[in-house]
C-alpha positions in Angstrom: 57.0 -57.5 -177.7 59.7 -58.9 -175.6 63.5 -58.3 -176.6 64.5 -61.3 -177.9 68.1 -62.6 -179.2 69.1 -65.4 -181.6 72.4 -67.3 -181.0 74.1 -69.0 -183.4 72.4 -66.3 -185.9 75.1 -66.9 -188.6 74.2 -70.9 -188.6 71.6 -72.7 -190.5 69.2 -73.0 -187.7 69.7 -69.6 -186.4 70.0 -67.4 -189.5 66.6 -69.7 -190.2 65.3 -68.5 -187.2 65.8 -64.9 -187.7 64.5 -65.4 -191.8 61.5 -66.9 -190.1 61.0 -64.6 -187.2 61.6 -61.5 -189.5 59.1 -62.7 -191.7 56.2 -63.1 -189.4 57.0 -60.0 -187.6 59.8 -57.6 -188.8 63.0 -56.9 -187.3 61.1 -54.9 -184.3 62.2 -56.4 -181.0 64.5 -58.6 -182.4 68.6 -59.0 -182.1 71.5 -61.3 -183.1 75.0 -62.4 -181.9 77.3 -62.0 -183.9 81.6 -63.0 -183.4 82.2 -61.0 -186.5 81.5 -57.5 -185.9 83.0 -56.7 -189.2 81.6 -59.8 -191.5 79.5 -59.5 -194.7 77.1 -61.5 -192.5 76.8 -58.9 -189.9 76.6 -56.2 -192.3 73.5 -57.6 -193.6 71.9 -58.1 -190.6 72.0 -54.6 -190.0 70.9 -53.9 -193.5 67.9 -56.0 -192.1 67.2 -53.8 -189.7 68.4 -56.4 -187.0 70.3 -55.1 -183.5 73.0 -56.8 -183.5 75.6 -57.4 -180.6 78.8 -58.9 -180.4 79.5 -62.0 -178.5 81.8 -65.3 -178.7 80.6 -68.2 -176.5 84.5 -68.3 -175.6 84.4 -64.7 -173.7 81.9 -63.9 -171.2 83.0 -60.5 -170.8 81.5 -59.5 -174.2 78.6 -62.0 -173.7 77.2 -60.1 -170.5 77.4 -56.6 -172.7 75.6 -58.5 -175.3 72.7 -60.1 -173.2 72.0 -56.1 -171.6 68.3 -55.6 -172.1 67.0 -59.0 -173.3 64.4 -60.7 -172.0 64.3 -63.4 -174.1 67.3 -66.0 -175.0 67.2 -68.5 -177.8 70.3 -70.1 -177.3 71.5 -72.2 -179.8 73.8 -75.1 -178.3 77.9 -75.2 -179.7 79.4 -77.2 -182.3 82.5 -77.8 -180.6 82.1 -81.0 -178.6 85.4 -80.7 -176.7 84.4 -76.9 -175.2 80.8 -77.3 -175.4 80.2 -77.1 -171.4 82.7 -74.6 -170.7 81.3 -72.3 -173.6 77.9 -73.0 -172.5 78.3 -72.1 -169.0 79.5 -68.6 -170.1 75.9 -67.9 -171.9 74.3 -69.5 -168.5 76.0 -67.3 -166.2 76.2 -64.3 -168.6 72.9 -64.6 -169.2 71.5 -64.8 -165.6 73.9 -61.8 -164.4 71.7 -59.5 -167.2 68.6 -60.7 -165.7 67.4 -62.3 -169.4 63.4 -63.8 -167.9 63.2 -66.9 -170.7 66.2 -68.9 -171.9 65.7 -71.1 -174.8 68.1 -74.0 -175.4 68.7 -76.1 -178.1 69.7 -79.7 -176.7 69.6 -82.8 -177.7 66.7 -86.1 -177.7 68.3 -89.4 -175.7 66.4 -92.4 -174.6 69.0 -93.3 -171.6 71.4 -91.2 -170.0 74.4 -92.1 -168.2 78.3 -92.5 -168.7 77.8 -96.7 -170.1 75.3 -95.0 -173.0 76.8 -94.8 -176.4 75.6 -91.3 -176.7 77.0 -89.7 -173.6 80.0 -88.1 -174.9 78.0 -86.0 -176.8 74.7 -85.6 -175.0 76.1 -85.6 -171.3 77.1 -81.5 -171.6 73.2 -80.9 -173.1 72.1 -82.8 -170.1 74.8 -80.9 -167.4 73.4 -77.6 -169.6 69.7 -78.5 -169.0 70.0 -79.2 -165.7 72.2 -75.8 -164.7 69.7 -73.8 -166.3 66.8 -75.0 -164.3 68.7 -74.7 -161.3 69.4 -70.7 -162.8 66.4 -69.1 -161.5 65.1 -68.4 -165.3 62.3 -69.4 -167.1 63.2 -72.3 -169.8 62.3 -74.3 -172.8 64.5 -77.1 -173.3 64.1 -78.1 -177.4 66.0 -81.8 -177.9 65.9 -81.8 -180.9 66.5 -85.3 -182.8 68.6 -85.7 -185.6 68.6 -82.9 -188.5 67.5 -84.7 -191.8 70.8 -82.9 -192.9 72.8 -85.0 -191.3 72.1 -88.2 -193.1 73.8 -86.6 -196.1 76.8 -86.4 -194.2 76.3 -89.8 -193.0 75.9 -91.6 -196.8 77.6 -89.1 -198.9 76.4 -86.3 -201.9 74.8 -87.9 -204.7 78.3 -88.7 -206.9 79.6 -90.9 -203.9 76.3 -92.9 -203.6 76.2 -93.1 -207.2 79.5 -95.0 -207.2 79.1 -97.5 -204.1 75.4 -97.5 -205.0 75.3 -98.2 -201.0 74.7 -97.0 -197.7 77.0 -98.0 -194.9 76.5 -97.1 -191.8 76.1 -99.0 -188.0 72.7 -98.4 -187.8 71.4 -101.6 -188.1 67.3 -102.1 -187.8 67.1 -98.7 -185.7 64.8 -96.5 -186.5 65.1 -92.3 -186.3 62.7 -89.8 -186.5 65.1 -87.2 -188.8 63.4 -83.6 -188.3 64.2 -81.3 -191.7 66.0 -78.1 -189.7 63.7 -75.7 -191.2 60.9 -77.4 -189.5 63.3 -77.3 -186.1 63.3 -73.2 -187.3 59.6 -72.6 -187.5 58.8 -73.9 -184.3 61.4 -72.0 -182.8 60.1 -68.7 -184.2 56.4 -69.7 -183.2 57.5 -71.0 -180.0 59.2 -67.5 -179.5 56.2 -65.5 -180.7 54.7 -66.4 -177.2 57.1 -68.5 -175.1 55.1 -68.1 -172.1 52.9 -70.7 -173.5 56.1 -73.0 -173.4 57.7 -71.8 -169.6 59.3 -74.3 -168.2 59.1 -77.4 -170.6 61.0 -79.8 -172.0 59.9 -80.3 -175.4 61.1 -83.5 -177.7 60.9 -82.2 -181.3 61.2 -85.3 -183.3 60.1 -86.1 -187.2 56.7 -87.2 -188.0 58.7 -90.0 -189.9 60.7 -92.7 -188.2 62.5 -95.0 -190.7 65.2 -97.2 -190.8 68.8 -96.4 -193.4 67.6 -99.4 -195.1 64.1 -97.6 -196.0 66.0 -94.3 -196.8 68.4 -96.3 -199.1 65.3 -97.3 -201.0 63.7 -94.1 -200.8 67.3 -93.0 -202.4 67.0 -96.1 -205.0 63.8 -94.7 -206.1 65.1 -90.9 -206.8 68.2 -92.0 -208.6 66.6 -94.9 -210.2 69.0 -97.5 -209.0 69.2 -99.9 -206.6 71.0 -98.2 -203.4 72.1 -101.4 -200.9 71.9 -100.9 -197.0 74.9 -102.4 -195.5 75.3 -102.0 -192.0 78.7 -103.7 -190.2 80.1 -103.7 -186.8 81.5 -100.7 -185.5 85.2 -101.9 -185.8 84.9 -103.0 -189.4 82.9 -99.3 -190.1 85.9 -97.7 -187.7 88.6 -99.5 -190.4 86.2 -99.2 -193.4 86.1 -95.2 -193.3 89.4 -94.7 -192.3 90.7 -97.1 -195.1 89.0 -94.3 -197.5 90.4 -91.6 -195.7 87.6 -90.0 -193.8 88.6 -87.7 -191.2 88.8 -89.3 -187.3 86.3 -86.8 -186.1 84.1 -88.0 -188.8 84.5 -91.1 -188.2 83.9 -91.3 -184.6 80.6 -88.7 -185.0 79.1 -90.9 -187.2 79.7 -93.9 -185.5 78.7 -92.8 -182.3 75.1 -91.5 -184.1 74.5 -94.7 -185.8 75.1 -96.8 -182.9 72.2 -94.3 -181.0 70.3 -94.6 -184.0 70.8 -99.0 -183.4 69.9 -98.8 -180.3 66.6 -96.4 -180.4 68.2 -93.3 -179.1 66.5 -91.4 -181.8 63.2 -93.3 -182.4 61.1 -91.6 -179.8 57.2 -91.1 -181.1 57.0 -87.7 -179.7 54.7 -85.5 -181.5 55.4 -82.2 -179.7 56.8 -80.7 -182.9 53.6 -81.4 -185.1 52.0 -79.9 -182.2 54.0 -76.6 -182.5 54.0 -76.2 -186.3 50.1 -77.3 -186.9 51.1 -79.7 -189.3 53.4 -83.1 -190.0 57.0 -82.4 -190.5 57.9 -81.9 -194.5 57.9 -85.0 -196.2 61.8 -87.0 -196.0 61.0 -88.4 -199.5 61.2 -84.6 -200.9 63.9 -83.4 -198.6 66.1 -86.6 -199.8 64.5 -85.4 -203.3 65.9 -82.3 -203.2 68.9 -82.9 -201.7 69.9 -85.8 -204.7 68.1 -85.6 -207.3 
């Protein structure tokens, strides 16, 4: 079996990855990055019987040491917005000077691109990081994944906030988005890398057998708490005002309202079923995951 290394293996999509790929086949052939060479995390890792290597995004020094030997990358896109390019160019590069064959990278489903989009200060470095890896010389699968049904928590608040406003309010108006539950996202990454030949050169939309509107999941929510939930959906100003009259943090602020504008305008609401085709099977249920998550 190929060398293969998980980025982001300390994350909920990548430590889900490694859970899933150890499962199916042991620790074998696989390795993690790590920052923290000296973290409980890593410690368990090797406890696992996982190789791991040291690397930050931040210093391509250490991530050409860490790529030595592997073959195959799945390379889990950064959480920082601001540095995301930079950083990603460093596993690009660092990644093509140790020869890795097969680069996997997590990106991010659009329906337009281009600098007038409402989603193109988040999405344009996935698309400059797409397009610099095809250009790299290495085999790819580019996963765009849609939104992670984890996020709409984040988005409407834990179960004592909605219990209170007994609403959602977000900007999304009548859009619809297929939310994918990550541990879906996580088993089709560790099938996809069981044999990512089958998968050379693709790009792959990986979207929720579901598409609903916030209205439908604020009844879906009504129906688990036994309460009528409202959907409210205002402009983006009044939101803007709204969340920062409750104190939400900028950053929050303008993530979320960026996402439920997409979400307005059918960024999200592509009918793709590529994932179902990866993982044999409809994505899990959102009426379970929301369920779970607030019940």
């Amino acid at each position: 079996m190929q060398k293969t290394l998980i980025t982001g293996a300390t994350g909920h999509l990548g430590g889900s990855v490694v859970d899933y790929l150890l499962e199916r086949n042991g620790p074998g052939s696989l390795a993690v990055l790590s920052r923290h060479p000296d973290g409980n995390t890593t410690a368990g890792f090797r406890d696992r019987g996982l190789d791991v290597r040291i690397g930050d995004y931040d210093k391509p020094e250490e991530l050409a040491s860490a790529f030595d030997g592997i073959e195959v990358l799945y390379f889990v896109s950064s959480s920082d917005v601001e540095n995301r390019l930079k950083q990603h160019e460093n596993v690009v590069s660092a990644a093509q000077r140790a020869s890795v064959k097969h680069i996997i990278y997590t990106s991010s489903v659009r329906e337009t691109e281009g600098p007038e989009t409402v989603l193109h200060p988040i999405v344009d470095a996935h698309k400059q990081t797409e397009d610099r890896i095809m250009e790299s010389g290495m085999d790819y699968t580019i996963l765009r994944h849609n939104l992670y049904a984890e996020v709409a928590p984040l988005f409407i608040g834990d179960r004592e906030q909605l219990l209170g406003s007994k609403t959602v309010y977000l900007p999304a108006g009548d859009g619809r988005v297929a939310l994918a539950p990550r541990r879906d996202l996580a088993e089709a990454a560790a099938i996809l890398l069981a044999d990512p030949a089958a998968y050379r050169n693709r790009v792959l939309s990986l979207n929720g057998s579901e598409r609903v509107t916030f209205s439908e999941v604020a009844t879906m929510l009504g129906d688990i708490l036994d309460t009528k939930i409202d959907y409210v959906s205002p402009g983006r100003e009044e939101f803007r005002k709204t969340m920062k009259t409750h104190g939400v943090p900028e950053g929050a602020i303008w993530m979320t309202d960026i996402f439920s504008t997409g979400i307005a305008e059918g960024e999200f609401a592509g009918p793709s079923d590529e994932l179902e085709k990866i993982l044999g099977r409809k994505t899990s249920s959102l009426q379970d995951f929301f369920r779970e998550t607030y019940a």
